[in-house]
Biopython code that builds the backbone (N, CA, C, O; Angstrom):
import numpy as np
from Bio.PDB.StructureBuilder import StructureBuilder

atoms = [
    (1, "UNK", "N", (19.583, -95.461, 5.121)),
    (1, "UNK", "CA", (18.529, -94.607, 4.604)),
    (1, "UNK", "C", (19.018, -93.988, 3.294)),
    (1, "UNK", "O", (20.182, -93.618, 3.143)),
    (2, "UNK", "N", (18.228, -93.910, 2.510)),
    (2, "UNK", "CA", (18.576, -93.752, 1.081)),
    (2, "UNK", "C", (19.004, -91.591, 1.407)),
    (2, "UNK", "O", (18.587, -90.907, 2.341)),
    (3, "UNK", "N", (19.757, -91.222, 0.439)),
    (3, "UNK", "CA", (20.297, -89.909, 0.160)),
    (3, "UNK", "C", (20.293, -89.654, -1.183)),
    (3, "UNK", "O", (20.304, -90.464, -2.109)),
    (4, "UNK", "N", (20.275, -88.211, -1.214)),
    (4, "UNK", "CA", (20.100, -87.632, -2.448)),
    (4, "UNK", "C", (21.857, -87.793, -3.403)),
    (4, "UNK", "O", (23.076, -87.706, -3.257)),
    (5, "UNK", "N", (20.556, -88.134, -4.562)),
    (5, "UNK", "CA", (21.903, -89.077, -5.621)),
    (5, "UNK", "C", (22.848, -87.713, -5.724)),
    (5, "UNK", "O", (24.015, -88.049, -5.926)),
    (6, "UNK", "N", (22.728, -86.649, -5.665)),
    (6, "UNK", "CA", (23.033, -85.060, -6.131)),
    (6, "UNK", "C", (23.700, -84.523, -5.107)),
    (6, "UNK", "O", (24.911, -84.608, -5.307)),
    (7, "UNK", "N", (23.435, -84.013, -4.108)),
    (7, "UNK", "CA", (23.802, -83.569, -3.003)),
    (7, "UNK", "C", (24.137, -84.197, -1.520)),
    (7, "UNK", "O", (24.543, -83.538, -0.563)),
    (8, "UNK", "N", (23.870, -85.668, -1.535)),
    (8, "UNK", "CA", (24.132, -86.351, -0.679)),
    (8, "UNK", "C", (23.450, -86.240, 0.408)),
    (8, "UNK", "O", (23.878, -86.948, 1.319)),
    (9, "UNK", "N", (22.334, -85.465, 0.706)),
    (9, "UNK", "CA", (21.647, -85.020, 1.746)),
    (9, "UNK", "C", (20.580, -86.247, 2.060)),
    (9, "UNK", "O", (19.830, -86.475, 1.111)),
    (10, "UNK", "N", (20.409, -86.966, 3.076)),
    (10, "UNK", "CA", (19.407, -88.093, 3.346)),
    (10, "UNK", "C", (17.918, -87.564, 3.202)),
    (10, "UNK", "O", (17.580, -86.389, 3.062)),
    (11, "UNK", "N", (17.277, -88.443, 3.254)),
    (11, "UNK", "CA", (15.743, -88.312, 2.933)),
    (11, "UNK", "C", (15.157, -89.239, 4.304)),
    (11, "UNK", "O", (15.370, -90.401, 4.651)),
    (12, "UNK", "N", (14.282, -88.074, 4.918)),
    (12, "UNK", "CA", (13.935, -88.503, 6.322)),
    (12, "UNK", "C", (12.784, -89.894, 5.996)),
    (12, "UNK", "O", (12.044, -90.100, 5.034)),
    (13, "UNK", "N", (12.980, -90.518, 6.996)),
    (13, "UNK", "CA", (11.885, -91.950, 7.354)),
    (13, "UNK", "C", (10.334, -91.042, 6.714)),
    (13, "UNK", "O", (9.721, -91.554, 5.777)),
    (14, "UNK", "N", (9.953, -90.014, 7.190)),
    (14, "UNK", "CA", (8.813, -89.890, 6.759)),
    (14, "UNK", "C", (8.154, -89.729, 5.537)),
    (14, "UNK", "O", (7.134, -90.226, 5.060)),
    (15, "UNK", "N", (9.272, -88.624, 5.001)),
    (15, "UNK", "CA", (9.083, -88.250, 3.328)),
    (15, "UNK", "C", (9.511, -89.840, 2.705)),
    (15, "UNK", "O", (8.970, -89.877, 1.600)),
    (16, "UNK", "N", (9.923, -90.582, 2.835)),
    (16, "UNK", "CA", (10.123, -91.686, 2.758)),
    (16, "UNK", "C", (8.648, -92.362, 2.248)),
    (16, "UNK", "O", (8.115, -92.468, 1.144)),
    (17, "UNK", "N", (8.374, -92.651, 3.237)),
    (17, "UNK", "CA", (7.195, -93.540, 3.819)),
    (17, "UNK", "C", (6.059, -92.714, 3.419)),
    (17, "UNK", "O", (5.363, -93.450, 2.719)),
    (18, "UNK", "N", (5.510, -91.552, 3.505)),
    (18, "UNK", "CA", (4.791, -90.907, 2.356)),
    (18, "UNK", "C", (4.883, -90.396, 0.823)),
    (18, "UNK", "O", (4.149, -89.730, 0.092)),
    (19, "UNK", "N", (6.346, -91.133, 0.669)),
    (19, "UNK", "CA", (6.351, -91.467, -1.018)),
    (19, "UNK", "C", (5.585, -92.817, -1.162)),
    (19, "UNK", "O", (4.622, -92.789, -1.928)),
    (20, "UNK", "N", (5.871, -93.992, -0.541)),
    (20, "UNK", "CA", (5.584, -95.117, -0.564)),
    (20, "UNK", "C", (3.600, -94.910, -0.671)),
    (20, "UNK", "O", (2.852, -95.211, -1.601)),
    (21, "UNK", "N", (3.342, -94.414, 0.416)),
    (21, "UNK", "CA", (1.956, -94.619, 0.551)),
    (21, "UNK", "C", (0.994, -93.815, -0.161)),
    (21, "UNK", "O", (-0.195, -94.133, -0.130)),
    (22, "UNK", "N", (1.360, -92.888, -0.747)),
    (22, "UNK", "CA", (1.011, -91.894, -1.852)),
    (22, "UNK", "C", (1.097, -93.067, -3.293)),
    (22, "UNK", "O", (1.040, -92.325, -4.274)),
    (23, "UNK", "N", (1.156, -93.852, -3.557)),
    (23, "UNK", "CA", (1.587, -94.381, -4.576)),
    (23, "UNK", "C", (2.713, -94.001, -5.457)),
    (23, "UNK", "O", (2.743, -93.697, -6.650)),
    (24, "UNK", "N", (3.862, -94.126, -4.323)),
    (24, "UNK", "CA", (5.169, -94.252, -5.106)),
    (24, "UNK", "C", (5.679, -92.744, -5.573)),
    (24, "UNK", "O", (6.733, -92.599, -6.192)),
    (25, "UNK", "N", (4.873, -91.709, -5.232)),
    (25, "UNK", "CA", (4.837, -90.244, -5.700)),
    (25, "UNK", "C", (7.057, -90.088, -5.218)),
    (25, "UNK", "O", (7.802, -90.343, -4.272)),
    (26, "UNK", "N", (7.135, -89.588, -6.462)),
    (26, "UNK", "CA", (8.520, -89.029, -6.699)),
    (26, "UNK", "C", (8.588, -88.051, -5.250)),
    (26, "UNK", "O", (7.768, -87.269, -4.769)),
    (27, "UNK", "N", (9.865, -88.452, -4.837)),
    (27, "UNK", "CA", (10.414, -87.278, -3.680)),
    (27, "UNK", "C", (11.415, -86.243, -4.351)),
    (27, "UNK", "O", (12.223, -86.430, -5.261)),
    (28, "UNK", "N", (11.107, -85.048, -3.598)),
    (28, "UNK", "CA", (12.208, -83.911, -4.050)),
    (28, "UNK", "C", (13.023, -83.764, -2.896)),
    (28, "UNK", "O", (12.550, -83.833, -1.762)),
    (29, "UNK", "N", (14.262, -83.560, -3.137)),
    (29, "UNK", "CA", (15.177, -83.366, -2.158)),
    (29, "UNK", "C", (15.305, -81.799, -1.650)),
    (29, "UNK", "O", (15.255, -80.855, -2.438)),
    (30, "UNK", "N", (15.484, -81.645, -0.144)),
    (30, "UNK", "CA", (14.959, -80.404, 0.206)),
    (30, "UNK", "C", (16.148, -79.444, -0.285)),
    (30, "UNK", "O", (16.044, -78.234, -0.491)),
    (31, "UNK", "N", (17.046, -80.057, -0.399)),
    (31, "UNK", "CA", (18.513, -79.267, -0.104)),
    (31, "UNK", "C", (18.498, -78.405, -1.660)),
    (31, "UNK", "O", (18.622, -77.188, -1.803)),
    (32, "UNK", "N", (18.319, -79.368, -2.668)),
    (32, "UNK", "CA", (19.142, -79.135, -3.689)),
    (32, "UNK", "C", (17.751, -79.113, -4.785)),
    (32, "UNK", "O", (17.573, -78.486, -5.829)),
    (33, "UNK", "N", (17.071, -79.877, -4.201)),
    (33, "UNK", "CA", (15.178, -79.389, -5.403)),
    (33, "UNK", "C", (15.199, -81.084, -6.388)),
    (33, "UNK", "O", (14.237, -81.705, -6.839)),
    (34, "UNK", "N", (16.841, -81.456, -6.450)),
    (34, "UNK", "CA", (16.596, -82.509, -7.798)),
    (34, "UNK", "C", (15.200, -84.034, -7.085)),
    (34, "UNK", "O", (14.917, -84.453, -5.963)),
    (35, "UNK", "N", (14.769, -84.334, -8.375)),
    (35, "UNK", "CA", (13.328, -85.410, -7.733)),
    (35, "UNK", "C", (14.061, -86.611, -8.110)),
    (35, "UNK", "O", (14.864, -86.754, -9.032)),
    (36, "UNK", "N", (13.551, -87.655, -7.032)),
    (36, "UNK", "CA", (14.150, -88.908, -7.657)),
    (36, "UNK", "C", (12.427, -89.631, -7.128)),
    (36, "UNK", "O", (11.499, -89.341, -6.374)),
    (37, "UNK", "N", (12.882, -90.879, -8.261)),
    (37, "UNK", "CA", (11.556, -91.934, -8.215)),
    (37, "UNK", "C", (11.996, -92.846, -7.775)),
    (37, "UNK", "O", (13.212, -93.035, -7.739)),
    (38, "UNK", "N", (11.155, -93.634, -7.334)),
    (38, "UNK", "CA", (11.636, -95.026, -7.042)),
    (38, "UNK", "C", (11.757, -96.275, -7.816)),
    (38, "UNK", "O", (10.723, -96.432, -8.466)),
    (39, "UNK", "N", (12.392, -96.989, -7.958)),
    (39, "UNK", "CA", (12.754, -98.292, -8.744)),
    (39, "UNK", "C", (11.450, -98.973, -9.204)),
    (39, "UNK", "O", (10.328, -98.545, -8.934)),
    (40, "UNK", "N", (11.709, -100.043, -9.903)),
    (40, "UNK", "CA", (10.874, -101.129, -9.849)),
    (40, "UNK", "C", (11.090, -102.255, -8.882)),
    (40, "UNK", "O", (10.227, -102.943, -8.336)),
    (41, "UNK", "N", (12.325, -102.317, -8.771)),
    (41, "UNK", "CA", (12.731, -103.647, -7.673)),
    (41, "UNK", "C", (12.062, -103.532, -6.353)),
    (41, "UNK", "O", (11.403, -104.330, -5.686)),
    (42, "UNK", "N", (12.626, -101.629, -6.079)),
    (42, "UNK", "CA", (11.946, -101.566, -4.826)),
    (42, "UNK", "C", (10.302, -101.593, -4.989)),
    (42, "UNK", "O", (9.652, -101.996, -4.024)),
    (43, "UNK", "N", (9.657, -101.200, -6.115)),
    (43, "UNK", "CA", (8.186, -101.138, -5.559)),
    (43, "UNK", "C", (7.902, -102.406, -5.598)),
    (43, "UNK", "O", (6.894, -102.574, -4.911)),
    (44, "UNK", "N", (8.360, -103.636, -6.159)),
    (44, "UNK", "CA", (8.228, -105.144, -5.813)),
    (44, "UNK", "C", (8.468, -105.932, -4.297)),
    (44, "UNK", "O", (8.018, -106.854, -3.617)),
    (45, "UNK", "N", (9.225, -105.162, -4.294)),
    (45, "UNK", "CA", (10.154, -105.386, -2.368)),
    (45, "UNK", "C", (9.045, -104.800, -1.859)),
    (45, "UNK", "O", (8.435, -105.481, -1.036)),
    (46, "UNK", "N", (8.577, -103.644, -2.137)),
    (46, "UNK", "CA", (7.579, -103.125, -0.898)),
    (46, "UNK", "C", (6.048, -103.900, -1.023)),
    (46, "UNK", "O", (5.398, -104.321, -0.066)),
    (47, "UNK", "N", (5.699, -103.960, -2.319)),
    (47, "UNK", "CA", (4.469, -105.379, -2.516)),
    (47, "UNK", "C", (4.392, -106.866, -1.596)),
    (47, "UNK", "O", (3.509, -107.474, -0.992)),
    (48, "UNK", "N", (5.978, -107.073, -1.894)),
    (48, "UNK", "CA", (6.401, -108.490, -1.485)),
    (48, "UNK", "C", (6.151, -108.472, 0.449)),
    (48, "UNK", "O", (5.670, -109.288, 1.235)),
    (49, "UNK", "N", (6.675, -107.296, 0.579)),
    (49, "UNK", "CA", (6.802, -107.495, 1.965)),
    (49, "UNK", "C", (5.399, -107.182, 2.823)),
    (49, "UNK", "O", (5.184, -107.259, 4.033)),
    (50, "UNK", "N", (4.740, -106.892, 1.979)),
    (50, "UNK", "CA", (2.999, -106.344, 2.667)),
    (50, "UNK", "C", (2.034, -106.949, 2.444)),
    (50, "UNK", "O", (0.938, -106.695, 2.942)),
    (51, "UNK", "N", (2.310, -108.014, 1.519)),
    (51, "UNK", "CA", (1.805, -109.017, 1.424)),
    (51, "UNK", "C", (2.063, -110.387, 1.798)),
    (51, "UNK", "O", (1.466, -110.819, 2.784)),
    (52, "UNK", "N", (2.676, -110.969, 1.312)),
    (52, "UNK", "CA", (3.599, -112.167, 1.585)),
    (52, "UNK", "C", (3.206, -112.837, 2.701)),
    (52, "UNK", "O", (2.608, -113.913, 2.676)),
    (53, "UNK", "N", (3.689, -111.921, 4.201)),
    (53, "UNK", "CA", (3.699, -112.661, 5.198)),
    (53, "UNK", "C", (2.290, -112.894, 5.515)),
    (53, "UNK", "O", (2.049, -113.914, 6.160)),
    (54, "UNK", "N", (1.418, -112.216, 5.216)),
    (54, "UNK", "CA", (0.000, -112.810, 5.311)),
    (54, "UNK", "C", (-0.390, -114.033, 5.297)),
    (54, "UNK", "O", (-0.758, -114.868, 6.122)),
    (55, "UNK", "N", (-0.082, -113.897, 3.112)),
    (55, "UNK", "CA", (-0.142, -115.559, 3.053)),
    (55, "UNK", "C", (0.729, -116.718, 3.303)),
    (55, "UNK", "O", (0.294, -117.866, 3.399)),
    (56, "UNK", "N", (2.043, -116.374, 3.413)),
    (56, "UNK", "CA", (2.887, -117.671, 4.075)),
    (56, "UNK", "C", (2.458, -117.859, 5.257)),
    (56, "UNK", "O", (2.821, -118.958, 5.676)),
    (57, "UNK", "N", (1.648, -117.090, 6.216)),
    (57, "UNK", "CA", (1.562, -117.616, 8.126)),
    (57, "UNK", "C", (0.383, -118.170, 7.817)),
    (57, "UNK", "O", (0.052, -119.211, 8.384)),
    (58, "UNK", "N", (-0.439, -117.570, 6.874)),
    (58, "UNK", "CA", (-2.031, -118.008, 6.573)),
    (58, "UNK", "C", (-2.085, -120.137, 6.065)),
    (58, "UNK", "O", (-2.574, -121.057, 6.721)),
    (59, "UNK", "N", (-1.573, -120.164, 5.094)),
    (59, "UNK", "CA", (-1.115, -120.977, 4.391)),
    (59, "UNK", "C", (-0.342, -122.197, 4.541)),
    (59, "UNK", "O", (-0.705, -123.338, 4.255)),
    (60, "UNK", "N", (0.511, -121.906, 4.912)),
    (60, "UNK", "CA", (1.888, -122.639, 4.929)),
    (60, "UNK", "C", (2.091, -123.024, 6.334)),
    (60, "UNK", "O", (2.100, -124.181, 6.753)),
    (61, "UNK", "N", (2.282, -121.752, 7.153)),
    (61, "UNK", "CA", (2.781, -122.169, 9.144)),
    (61, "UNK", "C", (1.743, -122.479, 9.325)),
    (61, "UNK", "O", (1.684, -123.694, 9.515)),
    (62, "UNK", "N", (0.423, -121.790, 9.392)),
    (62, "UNK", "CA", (-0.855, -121.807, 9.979)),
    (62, "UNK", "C", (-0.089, -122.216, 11.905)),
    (62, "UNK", "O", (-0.363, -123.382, 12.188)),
    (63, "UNK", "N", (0.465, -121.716, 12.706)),
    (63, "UNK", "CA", (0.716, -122.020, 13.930)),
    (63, "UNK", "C", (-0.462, -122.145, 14.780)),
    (63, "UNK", "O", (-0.239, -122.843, 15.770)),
    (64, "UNK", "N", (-2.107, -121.506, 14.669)),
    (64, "UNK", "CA", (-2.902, -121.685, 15.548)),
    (64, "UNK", "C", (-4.147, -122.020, 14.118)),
    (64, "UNK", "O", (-4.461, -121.556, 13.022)),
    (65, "UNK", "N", (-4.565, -123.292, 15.188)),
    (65, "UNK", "CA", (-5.920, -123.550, 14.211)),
    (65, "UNK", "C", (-6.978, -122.640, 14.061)),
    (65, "UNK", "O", (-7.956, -123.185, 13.549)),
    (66, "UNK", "N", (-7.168, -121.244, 14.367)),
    (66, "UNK", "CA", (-7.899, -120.315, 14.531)),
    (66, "UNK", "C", (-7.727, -119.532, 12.735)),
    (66, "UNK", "O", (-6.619, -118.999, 12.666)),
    (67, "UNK", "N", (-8.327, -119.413, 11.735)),
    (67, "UNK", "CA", (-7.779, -118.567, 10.646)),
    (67, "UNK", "C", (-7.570, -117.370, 10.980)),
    (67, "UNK", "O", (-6.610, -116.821, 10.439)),
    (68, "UNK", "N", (-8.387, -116.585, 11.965)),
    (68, "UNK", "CA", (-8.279, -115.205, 12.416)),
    (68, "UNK", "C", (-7.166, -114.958, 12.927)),
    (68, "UNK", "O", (-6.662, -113.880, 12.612)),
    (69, "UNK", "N", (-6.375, -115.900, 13.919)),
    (69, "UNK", "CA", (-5.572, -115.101, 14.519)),
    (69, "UNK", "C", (-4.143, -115.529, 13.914)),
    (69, "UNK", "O", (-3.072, -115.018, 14.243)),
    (70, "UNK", "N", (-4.321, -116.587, 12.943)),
    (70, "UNK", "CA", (-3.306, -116.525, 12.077)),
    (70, "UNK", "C", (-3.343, -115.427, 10.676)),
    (70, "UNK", "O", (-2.330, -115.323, 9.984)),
    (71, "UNK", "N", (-4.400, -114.764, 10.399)),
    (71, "UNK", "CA", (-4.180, -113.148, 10.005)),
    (71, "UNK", "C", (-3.830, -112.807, 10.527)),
    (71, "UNK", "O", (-2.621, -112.680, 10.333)),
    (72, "UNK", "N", (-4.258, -112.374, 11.501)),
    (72, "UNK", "CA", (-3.703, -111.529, 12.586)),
    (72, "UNK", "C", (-1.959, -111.512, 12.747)),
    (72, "UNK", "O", (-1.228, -110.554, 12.496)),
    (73, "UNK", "N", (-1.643, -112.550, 13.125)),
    (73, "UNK", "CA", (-0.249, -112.647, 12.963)),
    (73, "UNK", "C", (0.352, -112.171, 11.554)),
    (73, "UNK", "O", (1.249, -111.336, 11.435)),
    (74, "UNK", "N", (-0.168, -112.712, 10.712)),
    (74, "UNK", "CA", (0.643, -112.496, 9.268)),
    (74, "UNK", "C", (0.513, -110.896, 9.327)),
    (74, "UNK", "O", (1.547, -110.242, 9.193)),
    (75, "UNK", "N", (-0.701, -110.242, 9.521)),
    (75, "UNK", "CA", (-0.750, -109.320, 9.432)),
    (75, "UNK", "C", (0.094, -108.275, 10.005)),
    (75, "UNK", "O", (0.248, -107.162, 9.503)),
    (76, "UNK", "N", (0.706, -108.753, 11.236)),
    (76, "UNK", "CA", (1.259, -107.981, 12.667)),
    (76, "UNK", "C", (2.892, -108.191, 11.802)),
    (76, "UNK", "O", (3.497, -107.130, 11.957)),
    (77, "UNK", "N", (3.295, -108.660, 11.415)),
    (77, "UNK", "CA", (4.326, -109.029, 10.594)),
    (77, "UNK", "C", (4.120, -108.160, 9.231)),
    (77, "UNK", "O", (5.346, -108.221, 9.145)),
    (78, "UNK", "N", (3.813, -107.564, 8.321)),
    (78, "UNK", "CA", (3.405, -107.043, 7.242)),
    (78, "UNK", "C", (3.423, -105.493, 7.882)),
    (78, "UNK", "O", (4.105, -104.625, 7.336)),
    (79, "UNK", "N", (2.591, -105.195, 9.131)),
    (79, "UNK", "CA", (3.076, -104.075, 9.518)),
    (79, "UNK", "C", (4.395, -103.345, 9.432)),
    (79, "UNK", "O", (4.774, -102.363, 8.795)),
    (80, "UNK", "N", (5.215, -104.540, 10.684)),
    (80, "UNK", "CA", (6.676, -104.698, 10.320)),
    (80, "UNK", "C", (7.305, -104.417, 9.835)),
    (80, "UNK", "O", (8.290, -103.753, 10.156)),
    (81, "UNK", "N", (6.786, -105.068, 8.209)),
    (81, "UNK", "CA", (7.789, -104.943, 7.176)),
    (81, "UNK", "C", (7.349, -103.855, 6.855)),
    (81, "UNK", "O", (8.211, -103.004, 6.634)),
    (82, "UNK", "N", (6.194, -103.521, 6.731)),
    (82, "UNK", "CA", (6.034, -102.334, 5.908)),
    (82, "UNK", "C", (6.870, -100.622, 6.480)),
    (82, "UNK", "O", (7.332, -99.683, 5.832)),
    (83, "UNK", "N", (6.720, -100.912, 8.094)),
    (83, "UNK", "CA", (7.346, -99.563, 8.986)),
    (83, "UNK", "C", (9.258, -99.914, 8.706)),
    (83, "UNK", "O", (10.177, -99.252, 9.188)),
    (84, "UNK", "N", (9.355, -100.872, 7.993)),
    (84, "UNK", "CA", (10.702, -101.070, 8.075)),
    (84, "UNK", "C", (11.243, -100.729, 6.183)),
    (84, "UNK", "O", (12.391, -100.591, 5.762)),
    (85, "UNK", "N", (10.438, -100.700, 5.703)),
    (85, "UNK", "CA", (10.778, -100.455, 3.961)),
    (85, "UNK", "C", (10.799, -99.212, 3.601)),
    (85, "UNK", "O", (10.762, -98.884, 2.415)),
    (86, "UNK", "N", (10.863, -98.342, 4.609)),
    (86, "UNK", "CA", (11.754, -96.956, 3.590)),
    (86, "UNK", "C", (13.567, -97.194, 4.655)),
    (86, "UNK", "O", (14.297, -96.216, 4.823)),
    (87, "UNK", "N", (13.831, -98.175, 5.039)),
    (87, "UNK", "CA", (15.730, -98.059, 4.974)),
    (87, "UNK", "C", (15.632, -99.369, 3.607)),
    (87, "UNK", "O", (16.729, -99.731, 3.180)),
    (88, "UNK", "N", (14.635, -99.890, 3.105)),
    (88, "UNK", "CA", (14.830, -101.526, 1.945)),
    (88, "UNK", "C", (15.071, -100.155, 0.554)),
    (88, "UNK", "O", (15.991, -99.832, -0.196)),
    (89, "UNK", "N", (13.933, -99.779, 0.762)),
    (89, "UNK", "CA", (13.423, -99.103, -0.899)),
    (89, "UNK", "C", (14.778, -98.300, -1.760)),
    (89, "UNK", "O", (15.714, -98.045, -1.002)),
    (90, "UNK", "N", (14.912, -98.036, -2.677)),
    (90, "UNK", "CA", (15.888, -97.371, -3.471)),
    (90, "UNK", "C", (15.491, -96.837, -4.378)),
    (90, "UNK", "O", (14.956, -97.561, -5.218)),
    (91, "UNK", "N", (15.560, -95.076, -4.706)),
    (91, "UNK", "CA", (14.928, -94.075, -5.711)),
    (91, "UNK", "C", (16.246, -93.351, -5.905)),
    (91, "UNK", "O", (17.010, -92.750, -5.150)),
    (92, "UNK", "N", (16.222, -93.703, -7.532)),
    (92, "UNK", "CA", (16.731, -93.076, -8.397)),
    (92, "UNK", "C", (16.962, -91.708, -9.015)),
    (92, "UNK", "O", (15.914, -91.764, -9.658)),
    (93, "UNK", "N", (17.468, -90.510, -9.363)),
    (93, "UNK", "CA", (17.386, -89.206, -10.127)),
    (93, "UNK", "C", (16.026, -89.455, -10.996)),
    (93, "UNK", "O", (15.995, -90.312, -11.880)),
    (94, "UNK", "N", (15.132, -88.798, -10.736)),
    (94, "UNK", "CA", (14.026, -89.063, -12.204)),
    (94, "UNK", "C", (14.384, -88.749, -13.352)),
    (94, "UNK", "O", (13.463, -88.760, -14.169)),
    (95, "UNK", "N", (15.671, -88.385, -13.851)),
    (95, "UNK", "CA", (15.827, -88.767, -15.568)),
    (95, "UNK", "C", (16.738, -89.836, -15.612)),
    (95, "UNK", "O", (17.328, -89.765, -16.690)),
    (96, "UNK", "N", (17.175, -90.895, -14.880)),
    (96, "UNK", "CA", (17.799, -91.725, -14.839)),
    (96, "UNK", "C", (17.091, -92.672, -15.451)),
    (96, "UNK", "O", (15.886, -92.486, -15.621)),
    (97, "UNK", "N", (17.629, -93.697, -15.831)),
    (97, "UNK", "CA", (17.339, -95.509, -16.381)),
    (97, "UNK", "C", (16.491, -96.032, -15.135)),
    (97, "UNK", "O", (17.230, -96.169, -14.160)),
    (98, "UNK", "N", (15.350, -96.320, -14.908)),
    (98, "UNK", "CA", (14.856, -97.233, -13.934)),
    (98, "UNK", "C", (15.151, -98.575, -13.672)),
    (98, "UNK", "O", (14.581, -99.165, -12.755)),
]
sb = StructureBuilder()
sb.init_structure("model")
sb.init_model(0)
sb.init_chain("A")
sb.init_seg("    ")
for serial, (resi, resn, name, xyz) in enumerate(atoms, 1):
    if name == "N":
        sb.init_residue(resn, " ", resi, " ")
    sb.init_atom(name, np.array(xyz, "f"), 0.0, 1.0, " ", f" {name:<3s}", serial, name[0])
structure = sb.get_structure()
């Protein structure tokens, strides 16, 4: 789990995950106040992973001749990733180099 570049103090799963879903909104660290943003790599990683598996199960596996429930799957997978991308994501000091 990512920690504050400053004080070393972690940044909980939630404030996490409501930076992400806020559109990427800068987190402040509780301890110490400094804000960090998040990357570009990571907001690509978090695109990649919420999408992606959609269309590779859609597309590519297709495992049941049904299109619905091969959304469904891609989709159930995209969840996944998505409840799993605030330990992926990485945010920076906001006056830092992105």
């Amino acid at each position: 789990m990512q920690k504050c570049e400053n004080c070393k103090s972690p940044f909980s799963w939630r404030k996490i995950y409501k930076s992400l879903s806020w559109f990427y909104k800068p987190i402040e660290c509780d301890n110490c106040g400094t804000k960090h943003k998040i990357t570009m790599f990571s907001r690509s990683t978090v695109a990649a992973i919420s999408t992606l598996p959609i269309w590779i199960v859609f597309y590519f596996l297709s495992p049941f001749n049904n299109g619905y429930v091969n959304i469904g799957i891609g989709a159930i997978i995209s969840i996944v990733g998505v409840l799993l991308a605030p330990y992926i994501v990485q945010y920076k000091e906001k006056g830092e180099e992105l």
